[in-house]
C-alpha positions in Angstrom: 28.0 21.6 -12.8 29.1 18.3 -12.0 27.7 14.6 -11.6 28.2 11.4 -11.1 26.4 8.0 -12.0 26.6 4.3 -11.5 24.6 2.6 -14.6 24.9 -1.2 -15.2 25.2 -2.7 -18.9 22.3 -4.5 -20.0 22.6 -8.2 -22.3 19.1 -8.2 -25.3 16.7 -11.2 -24.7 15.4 -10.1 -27.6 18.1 -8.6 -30.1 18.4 -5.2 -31.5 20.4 -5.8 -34.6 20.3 -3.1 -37.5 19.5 0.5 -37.7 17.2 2.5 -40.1 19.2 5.7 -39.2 22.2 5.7 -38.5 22.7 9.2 -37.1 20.5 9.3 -34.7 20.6 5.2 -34.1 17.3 4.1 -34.7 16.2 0.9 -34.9 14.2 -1.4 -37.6 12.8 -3.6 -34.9 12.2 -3.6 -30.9 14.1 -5.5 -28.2 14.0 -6.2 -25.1 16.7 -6.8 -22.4 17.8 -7.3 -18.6 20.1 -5.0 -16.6 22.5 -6.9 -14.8 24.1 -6.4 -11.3 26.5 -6.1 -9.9 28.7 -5.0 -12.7 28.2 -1.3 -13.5 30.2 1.5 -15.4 30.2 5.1 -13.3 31.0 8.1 -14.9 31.2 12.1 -13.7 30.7 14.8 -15.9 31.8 18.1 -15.1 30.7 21.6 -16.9 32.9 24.4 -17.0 36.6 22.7 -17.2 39.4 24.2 -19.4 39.0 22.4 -22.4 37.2 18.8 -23.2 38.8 16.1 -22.1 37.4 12.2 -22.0 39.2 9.9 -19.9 37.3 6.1 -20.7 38.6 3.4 -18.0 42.0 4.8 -17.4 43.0 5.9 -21.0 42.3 8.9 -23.0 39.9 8.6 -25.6 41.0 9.7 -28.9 39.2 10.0 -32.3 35.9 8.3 -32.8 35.1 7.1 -29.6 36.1 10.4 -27.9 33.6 12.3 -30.5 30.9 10.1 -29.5 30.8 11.2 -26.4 31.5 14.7 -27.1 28.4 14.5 -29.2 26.1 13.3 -26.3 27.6 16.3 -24.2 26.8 18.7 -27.1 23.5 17.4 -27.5 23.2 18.5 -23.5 24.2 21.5 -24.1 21.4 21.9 -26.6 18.7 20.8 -24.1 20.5 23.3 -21.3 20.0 26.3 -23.9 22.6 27.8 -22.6 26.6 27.8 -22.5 27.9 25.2 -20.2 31.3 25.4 -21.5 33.8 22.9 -21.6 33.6 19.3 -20.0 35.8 17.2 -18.2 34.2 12.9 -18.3 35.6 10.6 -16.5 34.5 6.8 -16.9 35.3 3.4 -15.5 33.4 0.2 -15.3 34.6 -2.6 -12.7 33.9 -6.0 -15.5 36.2 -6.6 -18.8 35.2 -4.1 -21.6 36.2 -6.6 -24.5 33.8 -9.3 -23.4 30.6 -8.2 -25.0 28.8 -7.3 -21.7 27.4 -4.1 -23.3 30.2 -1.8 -21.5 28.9 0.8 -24.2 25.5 0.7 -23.2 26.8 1.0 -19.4 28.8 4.2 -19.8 26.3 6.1 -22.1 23.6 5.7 -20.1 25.7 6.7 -17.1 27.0 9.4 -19.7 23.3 10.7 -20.3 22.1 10.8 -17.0 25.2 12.4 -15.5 25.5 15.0 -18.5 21.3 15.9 -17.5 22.2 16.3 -13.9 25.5 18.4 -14.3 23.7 20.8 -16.7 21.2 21.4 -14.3 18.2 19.0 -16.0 15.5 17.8 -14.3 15.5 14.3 -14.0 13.7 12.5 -16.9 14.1 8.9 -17.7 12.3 9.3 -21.1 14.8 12.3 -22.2 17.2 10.5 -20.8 16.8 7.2 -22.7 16.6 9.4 -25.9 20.2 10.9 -25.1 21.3 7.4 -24.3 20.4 6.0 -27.7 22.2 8.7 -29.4 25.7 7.6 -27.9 25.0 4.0 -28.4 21.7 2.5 -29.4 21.4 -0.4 -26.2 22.3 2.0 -24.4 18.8 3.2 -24.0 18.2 0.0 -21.9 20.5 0.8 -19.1 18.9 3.8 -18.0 16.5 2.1 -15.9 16.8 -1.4 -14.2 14.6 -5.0 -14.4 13.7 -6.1 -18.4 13.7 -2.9 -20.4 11.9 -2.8 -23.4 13.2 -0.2 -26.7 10.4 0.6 -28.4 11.2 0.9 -31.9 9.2 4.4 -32.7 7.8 5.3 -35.9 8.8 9.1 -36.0 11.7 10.4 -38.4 13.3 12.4 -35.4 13.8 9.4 -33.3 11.5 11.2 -30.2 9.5 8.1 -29.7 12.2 5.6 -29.9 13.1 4.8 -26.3 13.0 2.0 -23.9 10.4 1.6 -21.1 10.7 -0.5 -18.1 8.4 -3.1 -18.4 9.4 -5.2 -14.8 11.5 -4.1 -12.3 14.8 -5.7 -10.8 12.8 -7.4 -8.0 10.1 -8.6 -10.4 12.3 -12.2 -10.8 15.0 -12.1 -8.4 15.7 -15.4 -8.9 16.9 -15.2 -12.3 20.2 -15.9 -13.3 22.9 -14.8 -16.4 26.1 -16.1 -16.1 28.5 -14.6 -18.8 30.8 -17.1 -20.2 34.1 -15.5 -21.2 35.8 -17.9 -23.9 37.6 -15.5 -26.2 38.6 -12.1 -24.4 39.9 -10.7 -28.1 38.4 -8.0 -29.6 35.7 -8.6 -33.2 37.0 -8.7 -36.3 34.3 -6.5 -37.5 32.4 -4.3 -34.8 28.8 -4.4 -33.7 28.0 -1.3 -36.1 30.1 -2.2 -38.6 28.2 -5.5 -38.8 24.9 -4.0 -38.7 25.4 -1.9 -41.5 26.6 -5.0 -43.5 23.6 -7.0 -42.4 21.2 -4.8 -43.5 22.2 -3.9 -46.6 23.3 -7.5 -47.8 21.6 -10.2 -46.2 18.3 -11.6 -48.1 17.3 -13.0 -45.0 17.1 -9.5 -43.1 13.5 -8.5 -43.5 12.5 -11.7 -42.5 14.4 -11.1 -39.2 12.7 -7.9 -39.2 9.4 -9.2 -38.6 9.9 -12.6 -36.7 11.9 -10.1 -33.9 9.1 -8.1 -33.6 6.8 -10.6 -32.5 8.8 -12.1 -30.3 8.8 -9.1 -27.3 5.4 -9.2 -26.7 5.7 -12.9 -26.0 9.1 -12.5 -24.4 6.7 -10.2 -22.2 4.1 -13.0 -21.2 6.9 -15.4 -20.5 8.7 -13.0 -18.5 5.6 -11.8 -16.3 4.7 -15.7 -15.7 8.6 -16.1 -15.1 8.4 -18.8 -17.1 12.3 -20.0 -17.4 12.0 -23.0 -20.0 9.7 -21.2 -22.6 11.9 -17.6 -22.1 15.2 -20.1 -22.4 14.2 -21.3 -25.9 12.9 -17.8 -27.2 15.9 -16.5 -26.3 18.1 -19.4 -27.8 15.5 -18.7 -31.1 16.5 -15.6 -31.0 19.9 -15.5 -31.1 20.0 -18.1 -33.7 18.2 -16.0 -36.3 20.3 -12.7 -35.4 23.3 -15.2 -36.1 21.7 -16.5 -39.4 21.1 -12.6 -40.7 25.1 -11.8 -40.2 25.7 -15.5 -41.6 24.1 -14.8 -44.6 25.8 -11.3 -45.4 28.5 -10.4 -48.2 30.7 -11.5 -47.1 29.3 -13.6 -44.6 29.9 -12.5 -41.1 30.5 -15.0 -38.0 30.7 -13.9 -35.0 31.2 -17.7 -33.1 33.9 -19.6 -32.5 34.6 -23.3 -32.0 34.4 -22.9 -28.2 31.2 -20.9 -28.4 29.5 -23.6 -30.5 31.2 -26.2 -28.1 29.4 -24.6 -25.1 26.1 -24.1 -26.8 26.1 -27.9 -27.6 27.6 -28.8 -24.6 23.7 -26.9 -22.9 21.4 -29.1 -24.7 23.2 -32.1 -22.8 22.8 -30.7 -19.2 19.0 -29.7 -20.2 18.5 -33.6 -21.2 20.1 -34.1 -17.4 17.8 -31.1 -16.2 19.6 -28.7 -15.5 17.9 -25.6 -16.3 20.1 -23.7 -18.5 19.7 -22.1 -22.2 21.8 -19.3 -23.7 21.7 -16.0 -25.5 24.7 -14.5 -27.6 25.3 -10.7 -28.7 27.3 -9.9 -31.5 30.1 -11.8 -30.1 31.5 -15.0 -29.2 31.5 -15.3 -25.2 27.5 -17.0 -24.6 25.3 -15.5 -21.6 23.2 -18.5 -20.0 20.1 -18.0 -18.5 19.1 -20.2 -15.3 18.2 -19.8 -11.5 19.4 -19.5 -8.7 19.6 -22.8 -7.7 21.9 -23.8 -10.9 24.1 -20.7 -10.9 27.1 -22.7 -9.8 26.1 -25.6 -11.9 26.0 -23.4 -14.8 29.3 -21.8 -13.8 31.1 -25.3 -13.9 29.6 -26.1 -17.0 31.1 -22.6 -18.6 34.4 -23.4 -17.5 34.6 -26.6 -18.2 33.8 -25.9 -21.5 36.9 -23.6 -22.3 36.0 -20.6 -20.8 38.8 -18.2 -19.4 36.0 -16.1 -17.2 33.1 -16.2 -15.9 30.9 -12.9 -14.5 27.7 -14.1 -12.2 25.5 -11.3 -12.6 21.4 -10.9 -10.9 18.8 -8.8 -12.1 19.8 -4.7 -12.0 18.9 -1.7 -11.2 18.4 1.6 -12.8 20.8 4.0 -13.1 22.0 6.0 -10.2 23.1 9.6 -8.7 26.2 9.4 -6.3 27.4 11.5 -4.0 31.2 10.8 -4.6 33.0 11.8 -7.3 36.0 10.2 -9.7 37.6 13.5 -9.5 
């Protein structure tokens, strides 16, 4: 009745941005993303306590985000078919939760798998990934490790909208994101919040739509010929047009800051000097650049002499993972 998991958060190559349900957080396009190591959330799940209780990195959770995960566990106990009774979560990542690294799609993968194992589930990546999407929608991504790929589904009841693992953690070893911390405050507007306001206001959303979808199966290619320069500007593409979608809302939404566009700029320089490095950027303002790893610590230097207060070195990841210890 009780488990624990390590899950690692996951950054979009190809952007998830908008959902055509919102209860059970599907998607209007595809994505595709990277797990990243070594950061990680770990989380245990215990049936059978005295009364609920959710304990998110040292605090307890109150109100929304405490019914989130509730939710997850509910939905559990659905799949269980029988009365688990109460839980007890505990949940801590080791990397800063307000810098946009997806700490979210961390802990409800973790959250899914562990909730599976403590109610007795066999293991199943698919049902998993499912669950996962339910508590937050990248989630999905971080159940398994390498480039992930969340298929959008066409179904009403969200059963075929999951990710699959399309290349594994070893697949490109020598690939590189280094997240550039600039701005450690928290969004003006959250990541759902801003969704919903995209969707619904900006003219330049179905267009989005469609140009997203055809860029996984070429982020695909790229990423099977481990191509760096072409993946660099598809992702850089990418972004861009996510950005121009929330730009374009009303009220228009901005999610940069000087010292984000400062760094962005500041990339196109060192590529004309040939340094390998491009970047990508979530609903947020801290910038994830892509290189190798023979310009990690080139690209590091170049983060931090561009303003930023922080900067996380993170590899390819794996998927996420049973332990044998427990956080209580």
């Amino acid at each position: 009745m009780k488990a624990t998991v390590r899950a690692h958060p996951n950054i979009a190559l190809v952007k998830y941005w908008g959902k055509r349900d919102e209860a059970l957080i599907l998607p209007h396009q595809s994505s595709l993303s990277l797990t990243l190591a070594p950061i990680h959330v770990t989380t245990t799940v215990e049936f059978g306590a005295q009364a609920d209780t959710v304990e998110l990195h040292g605090h307890a959770a109150k109100g929304s985000e405490r019914d989130r995960v509730l939710r997850l566990l509910d939905a559990v106990r659905v799949q269980a078919g029988r009365d688990l009774g109460p839980a007890k979560v505990v949940s801590r990542g080791d990397f800063p939760m307000a810098a946009g690294l997806a700490s979210s799609a961390a802990g409800f993968a973790a959250l899914a798998v562990a909730g599976r194992a403590a109610a007795g589930l066999p293991e199943d990546t698919r049902a998993s990934s499912i669950l996962a999407r339910r508590g937050s929608g990248s989630a999905c991504r971080s159940v398994q490790g390498g480039f992930c790929e969340w298929q959008r589904g066409e179904r009403a009841d969200g059963e075929d909208s999951y990710a699959v693992q399309r290349f594994d953690a070893g697949h490109w070893a020598d690939l590189r994101m280094v997240v550039a911390i600039v701005d450690r405050g928290e969004k003006e507007v959250k990541s759902r919040d801003g969704m919903k306001s995209t969707v619904e206001t900006s003219p330049y959303y179905p267009a989005w739509v469609k140009d997203a979808e055809a860029e996984v199966p070429r982020a695909r290619e790229l990423i099977a010929k481990k191509d760096l320069e072409a993946l660099g500007e598809l992702c850089e593409r990418n972004a861009w047009r996510m950005h121009s979608t929330s730009l374009a809302a009303d009220p228009p939404l901005c999610y940069l800051s000087s010292a984000t566009l400062g760094l962005i700029q500041h990339l196109r320089e060192q590529r004309k000097k040939g340094v390998p490095v491009w970047f990508t950027l979530d609903a947020g303002p801290n910038p994830v650049l892509l290189t190798d790893a023979a310009h990690e610590v080139a690209a590091e230097a170049l983060a931090r002499a561009c303003g930023a207060v922080e900067v996380v070195r993170c590899v390819p990841g794996g998927d996420a993972t049973l332990l044998s210890e427990h956080l209580f």
